[in-house]
C-alpha positions in Angstrom: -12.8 -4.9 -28.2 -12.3 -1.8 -26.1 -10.0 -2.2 -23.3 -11.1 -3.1 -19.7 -9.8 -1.6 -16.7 -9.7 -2.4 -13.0 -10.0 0.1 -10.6 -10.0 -2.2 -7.4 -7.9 -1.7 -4.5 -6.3 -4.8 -4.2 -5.3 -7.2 -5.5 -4.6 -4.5 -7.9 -4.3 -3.9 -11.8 -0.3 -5.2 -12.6 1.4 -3.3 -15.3 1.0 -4.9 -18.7 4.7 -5.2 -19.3 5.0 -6.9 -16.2 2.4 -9.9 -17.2 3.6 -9.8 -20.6 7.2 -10.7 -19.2 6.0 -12.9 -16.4 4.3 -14.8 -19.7 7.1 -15.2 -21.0 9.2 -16.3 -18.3 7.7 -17.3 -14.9 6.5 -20.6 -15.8 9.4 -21.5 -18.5 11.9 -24.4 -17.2 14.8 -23.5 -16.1 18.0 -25.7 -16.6 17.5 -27.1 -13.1 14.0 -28.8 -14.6 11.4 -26.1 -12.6 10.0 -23.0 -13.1 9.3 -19.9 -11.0 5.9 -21.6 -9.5 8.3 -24.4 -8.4 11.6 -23.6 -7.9 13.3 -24.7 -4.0 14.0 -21.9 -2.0 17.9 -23.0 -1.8 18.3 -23.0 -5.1 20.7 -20.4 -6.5 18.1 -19.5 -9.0 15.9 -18.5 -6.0 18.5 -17.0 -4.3 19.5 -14.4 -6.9 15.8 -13.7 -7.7 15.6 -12.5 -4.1 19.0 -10.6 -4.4 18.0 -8.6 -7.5 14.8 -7.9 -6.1 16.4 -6.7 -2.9 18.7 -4.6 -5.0 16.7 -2.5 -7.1 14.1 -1.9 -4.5 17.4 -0.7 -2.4 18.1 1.1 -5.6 14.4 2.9 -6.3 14.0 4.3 -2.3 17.8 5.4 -2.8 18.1 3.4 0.8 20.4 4.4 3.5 22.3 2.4 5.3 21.8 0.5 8.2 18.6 -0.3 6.7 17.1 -4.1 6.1 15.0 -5.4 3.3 12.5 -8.1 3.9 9.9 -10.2 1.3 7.4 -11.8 3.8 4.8 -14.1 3.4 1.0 -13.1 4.2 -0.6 -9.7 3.9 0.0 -6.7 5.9 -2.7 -7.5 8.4 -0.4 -10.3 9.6 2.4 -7.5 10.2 -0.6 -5.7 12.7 0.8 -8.4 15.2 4.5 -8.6 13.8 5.0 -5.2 14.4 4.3 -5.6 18.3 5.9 -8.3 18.9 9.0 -7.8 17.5 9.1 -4.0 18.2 7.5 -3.5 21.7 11.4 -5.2 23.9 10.8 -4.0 27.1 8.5 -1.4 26.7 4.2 -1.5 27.6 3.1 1.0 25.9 3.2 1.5 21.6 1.4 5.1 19.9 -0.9 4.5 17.2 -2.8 7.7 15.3 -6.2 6.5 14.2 -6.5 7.5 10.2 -9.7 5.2 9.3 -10.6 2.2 8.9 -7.1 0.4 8.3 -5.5 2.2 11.6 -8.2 1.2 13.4 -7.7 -2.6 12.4 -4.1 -2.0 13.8 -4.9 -0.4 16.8 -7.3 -3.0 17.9 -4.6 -6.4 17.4 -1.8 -4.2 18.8 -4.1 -3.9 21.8 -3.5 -7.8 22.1 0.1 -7.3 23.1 0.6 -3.9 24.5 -1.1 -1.0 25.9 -2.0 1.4 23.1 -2.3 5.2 23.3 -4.1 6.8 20.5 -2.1 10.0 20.0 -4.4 11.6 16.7 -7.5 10.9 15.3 -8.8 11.5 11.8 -12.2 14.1 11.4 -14.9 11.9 10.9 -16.9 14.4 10.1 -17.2 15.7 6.3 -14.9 17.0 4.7 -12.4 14.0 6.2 -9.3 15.2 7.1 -6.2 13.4 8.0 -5.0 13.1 11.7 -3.6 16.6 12.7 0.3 16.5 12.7 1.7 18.7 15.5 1.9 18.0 19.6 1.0 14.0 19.2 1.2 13.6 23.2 3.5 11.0 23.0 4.4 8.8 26.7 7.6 8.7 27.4 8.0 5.2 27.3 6.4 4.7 23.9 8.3 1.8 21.9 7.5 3.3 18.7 4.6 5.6 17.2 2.3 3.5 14.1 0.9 5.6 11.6 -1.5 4.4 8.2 0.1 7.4 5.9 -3.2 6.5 3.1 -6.4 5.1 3.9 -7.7 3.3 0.9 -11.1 3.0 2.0 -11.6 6.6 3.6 -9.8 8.0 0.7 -7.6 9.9 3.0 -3.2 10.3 2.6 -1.3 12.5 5.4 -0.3 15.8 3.8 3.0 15.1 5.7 4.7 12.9 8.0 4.5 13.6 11.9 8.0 14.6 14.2 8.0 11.4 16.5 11.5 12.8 17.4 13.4 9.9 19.1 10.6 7.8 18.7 10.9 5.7 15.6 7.9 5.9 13.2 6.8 2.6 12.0 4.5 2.9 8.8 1.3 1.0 6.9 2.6 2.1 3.7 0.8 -0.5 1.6 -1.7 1.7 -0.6 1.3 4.7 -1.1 4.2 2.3 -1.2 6.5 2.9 -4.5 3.9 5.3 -5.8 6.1 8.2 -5.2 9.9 8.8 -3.6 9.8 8.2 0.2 12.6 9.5 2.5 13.2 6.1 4.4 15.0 7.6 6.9 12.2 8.8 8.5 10.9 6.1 9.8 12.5 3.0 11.8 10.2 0.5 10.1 7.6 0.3 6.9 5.9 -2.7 5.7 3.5 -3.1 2.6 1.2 -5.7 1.5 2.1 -6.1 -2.2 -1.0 -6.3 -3.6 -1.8 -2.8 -4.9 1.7 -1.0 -6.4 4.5 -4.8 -6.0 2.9 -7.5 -7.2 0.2 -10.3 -6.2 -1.2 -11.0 -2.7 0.3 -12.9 -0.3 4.0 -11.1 -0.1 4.7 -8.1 2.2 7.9 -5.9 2.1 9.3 -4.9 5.3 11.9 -2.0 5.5 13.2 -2.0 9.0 16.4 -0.1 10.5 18.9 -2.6 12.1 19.2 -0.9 15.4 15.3 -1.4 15.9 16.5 -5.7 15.4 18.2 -5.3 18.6 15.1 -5.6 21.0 14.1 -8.6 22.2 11.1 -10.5 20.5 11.3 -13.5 22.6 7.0 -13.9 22.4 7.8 -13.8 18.3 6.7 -17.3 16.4 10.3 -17.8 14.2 8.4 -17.2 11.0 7.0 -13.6 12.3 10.7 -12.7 14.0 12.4 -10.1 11.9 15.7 -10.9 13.6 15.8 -14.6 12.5 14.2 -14.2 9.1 17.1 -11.7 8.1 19.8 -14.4 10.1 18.2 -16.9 8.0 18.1 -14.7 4.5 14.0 -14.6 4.5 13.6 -18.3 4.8 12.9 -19.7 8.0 9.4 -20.7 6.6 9.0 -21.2 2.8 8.8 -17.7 0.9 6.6 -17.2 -1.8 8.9 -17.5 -4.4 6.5 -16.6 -7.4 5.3 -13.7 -5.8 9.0 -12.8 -5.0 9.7 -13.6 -8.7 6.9 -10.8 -9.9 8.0 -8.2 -7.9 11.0 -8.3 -9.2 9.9 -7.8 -12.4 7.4 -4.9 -11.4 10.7 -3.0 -9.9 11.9 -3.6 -12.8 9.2 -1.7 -14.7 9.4 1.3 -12.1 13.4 1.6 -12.6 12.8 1.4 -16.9 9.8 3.9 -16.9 11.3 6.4 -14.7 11.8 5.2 -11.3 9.7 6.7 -8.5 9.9 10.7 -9.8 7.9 9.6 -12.6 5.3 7.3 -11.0 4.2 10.7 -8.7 4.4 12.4 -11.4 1.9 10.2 -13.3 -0.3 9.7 -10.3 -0.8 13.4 -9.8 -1.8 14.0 -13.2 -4.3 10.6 -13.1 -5.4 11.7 -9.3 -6.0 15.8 -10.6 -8.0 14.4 -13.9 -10.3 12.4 -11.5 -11.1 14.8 -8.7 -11.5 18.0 -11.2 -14.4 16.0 -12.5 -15.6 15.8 -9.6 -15.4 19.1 -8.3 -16.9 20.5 -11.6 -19.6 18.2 -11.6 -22.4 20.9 -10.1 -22.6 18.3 -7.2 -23.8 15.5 -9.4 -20.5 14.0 -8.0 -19.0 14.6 -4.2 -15.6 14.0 -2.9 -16.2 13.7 1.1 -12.2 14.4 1.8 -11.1 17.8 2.2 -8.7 19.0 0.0 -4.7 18.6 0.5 -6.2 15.4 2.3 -7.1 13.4 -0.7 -5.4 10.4 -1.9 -4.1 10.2 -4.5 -4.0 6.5 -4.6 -7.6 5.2 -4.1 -10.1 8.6 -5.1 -13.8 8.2 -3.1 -16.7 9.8 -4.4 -20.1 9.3 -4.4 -23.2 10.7 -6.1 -25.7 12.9 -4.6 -28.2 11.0 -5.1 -27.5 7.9 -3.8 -30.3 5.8 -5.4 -28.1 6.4 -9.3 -25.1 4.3 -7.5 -26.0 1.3 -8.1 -27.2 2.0 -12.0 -23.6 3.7 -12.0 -21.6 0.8 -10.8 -23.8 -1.4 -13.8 -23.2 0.7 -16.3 -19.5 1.4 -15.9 -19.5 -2.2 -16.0 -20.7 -2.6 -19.0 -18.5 0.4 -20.4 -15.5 -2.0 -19.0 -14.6 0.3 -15.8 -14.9 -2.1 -13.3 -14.3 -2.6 -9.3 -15.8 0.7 -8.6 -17.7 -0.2 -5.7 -16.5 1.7 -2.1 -15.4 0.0 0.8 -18.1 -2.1 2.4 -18.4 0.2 5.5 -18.4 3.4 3.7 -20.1 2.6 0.6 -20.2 4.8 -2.2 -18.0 4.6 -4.7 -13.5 4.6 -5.1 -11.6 4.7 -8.2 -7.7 3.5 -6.8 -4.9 4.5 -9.4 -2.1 2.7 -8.6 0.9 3.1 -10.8 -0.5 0.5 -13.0 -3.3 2.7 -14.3 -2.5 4.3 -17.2 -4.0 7.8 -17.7 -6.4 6.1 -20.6 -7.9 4.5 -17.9 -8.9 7.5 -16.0 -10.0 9.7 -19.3 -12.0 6.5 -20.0 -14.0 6.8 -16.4 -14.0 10.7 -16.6 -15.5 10.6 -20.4 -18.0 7.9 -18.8 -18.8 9.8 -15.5 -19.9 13.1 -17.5 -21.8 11.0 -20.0 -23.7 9.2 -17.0 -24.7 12.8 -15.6 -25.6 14.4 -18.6 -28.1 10.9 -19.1 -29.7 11.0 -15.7 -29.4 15.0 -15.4 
């Protein structure tokens, strides 16, 4: 049978490796009598899961110190509040630039808790661009400055990161995170939803700089304070120790095929082979993002003549390219290559894609 690949945006394709070993392991019984699925938190099988998988995450982002590692249960949309909360101290006001669709989700739960500024905004209009990156009017009693770095259903990625100065950048990293290296030290706080480059849904990495711990989060609920889940070594409320147990295992699979140099290096190559279809298409195919604005994680396109999408979507199907369909409020359609992509996948959609418009050209 030919292979079948999944181009959805999350939950995500996992590396082959990974499942293989996760097969193998996750649900074999340990001496203690359970496996990953079931193994107590205080165990010190748990416990040195964790610590690995805090380790060679530390070890991949080359982390600095004075940094703190966190494995959270829920997605990042629970960290839209988390961030507030536990961030905001004293202050009334938090910046926020508006990227798409996912900033926006942000902007309007931070709005629960604090007054937001909207510092940049994204151009809606084709080609999409990315926020603009200089003179963010920033108020001077800003608690920190959120930014959504790749939009995965826009299809936009920031061409850079924004000077915040003393303001600490706090970051949505969850469609970029681990795809490429990432100077940490930028930014006072990054979280990511694991579902599209760590593992399955329901865990969420937060990277957060210890000085930032210091402000008060007395509105916090103790499972969403970053404070007492550190003091309490990520388990004031159950973690979700398979999840925990995966990612470990997909850091794992970074560190042996490379490390982070080599997963930009292969998502450049997959993200270059995808859009120079498009672009040499004749228009049969359109990218809507503008170039050095394009992600590189989640690739939108659509046809020009919108009525062939939907016998597109069928018929990748049924060539075994599947997920292909854009986000629901911006239709069209969104290949996301992830590091667990392999380049076969994307020569397999690009043979398809030329085949479909030579058939309906």
């Amino acid at each position: 049978m030919s292979p079948v690949y999944n181009f959805a945006s999350g939950p995500a394709r996992l590396p082959d490796a990974v499942l293989e070993r996760a097969r193998d392991t996750l649900l074999l019984r340990g001496a203690d009598g359970a496996c990953a699925l079931e193994r107590p938190f205080s165990s010190p099988a748990f416990r040195a899961t964790l610590e690995r998988a805090r380790q060679r995450l530390a070890a991949l982002l080359g982390l600095p110190a004075g940094y703190r590692v966190l494995f959270l249960a829920g997605g990042a949309m629970q960290q839209f509040s988390m961030v507030p909360l536990n961030l905001l101290g004293r202050a009334r006001c938090a910046a926020y630039a508006d990227s798409g669709y996912w900033a926006g989700r942000a902007i309007r739960e931070a709005r629960r808790y604090a007054e937001v500024a909207v510092v940049a905004r994204y151009q809606g209009a084709t080609p999409l661009a990315a926020p603009p990156l200089a003179n963010w009017p920033l108020p001077d009693d800003c608690a920190y400055c959120h930014i959504t770095p790749n939009e995965t259903g826009e299809g936009i990625a920031y061409p850079a990161l924004p000077d915040t100065g003393a303001v600490p950048l706090v970051a949505d990293a969850t469609s970029c995170f681990l795809a490429g290296p990432l100077d940490v030290s930028r930014f006072g706080l990054i979280y990511a939803g694991a579902q599209k480059n760590i593992g399955p849904a329901g865990l969420t990495v937060v990277i957060v700089r210890e000085d930032l711990l210091e402000r008060e989060a007395r509105y916090a609920p103790a499972p969403y304070c970053y404070r007492q889940q550190l003091a309490e070594n990520n388990t004031v409320n159950t973690p979700v120790g398979w999840a925990i147990e995966l990612a470990a295992l997909v850091f794992d699979w970074i560190a042996e095929s490379g490390g982070l140099a080599a997963m930009a290096l292969a998502n450049r190559r997959k993200a270059e082979r995808l859009y120079h279809a498009i672009d040499t298409s004749g228009g049969f195919y359109q990218a809507p993002v503008a170039h050095g604005h394009r992600s590189p994680s989640n690739v939108r396109f659509q046809l020009a003549d919108e009525r062939l999408t939907e016998p597109f979507l069928q018929q990748a199907e049924a060539a075994g390219l599947t997920h292909l369909r854009g986000h629901c409020h911006v239709g069209g359609l969104r290949a996301s290559l992830y590091n667990a992509m392999p380049q076969a996948g994307v020569d397999a959609l690009v043979a398809f894609m030329a085949d479909f418009s030579r058939r309906q050209g």
